[in-house]
N, C-alpha and C positions, 0 to 999 in steps of 0.2 A: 504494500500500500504506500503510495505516495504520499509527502505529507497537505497537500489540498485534498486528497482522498475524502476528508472524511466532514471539510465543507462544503465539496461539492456534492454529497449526501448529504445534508442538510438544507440546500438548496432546493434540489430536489424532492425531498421529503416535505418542507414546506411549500410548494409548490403541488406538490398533490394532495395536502392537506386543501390549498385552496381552490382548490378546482372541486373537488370533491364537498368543499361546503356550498360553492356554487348553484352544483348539480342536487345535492339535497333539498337547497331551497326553490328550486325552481322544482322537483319534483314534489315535496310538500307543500308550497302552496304555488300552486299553477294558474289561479287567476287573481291573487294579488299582486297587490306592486312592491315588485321586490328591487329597488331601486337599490334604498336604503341600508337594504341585508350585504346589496353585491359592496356597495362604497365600503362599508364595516368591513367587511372580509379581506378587500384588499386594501384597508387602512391595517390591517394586521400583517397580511401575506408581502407589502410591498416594503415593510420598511425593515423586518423581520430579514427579508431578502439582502436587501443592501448592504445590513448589518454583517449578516454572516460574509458577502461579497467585500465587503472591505477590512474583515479578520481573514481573509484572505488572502490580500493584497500587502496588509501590513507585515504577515507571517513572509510572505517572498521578499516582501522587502528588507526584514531583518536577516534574513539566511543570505541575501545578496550584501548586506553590509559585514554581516560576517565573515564571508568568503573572504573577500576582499581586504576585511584588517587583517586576516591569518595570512594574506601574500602578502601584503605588506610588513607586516612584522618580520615573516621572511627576508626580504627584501630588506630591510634595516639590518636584520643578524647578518645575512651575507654582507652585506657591505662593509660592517662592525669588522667583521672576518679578517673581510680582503685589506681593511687600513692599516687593521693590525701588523698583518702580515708585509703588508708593505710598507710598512713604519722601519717594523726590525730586518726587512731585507736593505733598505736607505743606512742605518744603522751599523749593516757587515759590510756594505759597500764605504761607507767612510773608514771605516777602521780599518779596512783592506790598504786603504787610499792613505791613510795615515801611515801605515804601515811600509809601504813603499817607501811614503816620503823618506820617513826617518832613516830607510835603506837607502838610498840616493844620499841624504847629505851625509849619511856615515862614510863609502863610499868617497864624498869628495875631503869629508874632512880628515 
């Protein structure tokens, strides 16, 4: 199960809740006016909807900021890494370079 799985059943589920209250009132009372009953039902079913549709939207939207800081945070270790490393390679190359030096003026001195 995916994780919208189980809003997009809820959707669904309310949605055939409201169809099916629909269909009750128009088969119980079939020559009133059921104007009133339909507005009710979907004053329930439409916002009931949206709701679940935008706990849906917020949940992708957190999983997509999460993805996201865990590459990034990646992306900062590696880089933490590579300065490192190339701090103390800067580091053996001067000392190397020192190192000469001091062989060179021994040398001439």
């Amino acid at each position: 199960m995916t994780s919208n799985t189980p809003y997009l059943i809820a959707v669904v589920i309310t949605t055939i809740i409201g169809v099916a209250g629909v269909v009750a009132v128009i088969v119980l009372r079939p020559h009133e006016d059921n104007a009133a009953l339909f507005v009710a039902i979907g004053g329930v079913v439409a916002p009931t909807t949206a709701a679940l549709l935008a706990c849906l939207k917020t949940q992708e939207t957190h999983l997509l900021v999460n993805s996201r800081m865990d590459e990034f945070k990646k992306l900062i270790s590696d880089n933490a890494a590579l300065a490192e490393t190339l701090a103390h390679d800067k580091g053996v190359v001067q000392g190397l370079r020192e190192l000469r030096e001091k062989g060179e003026k021994g040398e001439k001195g």
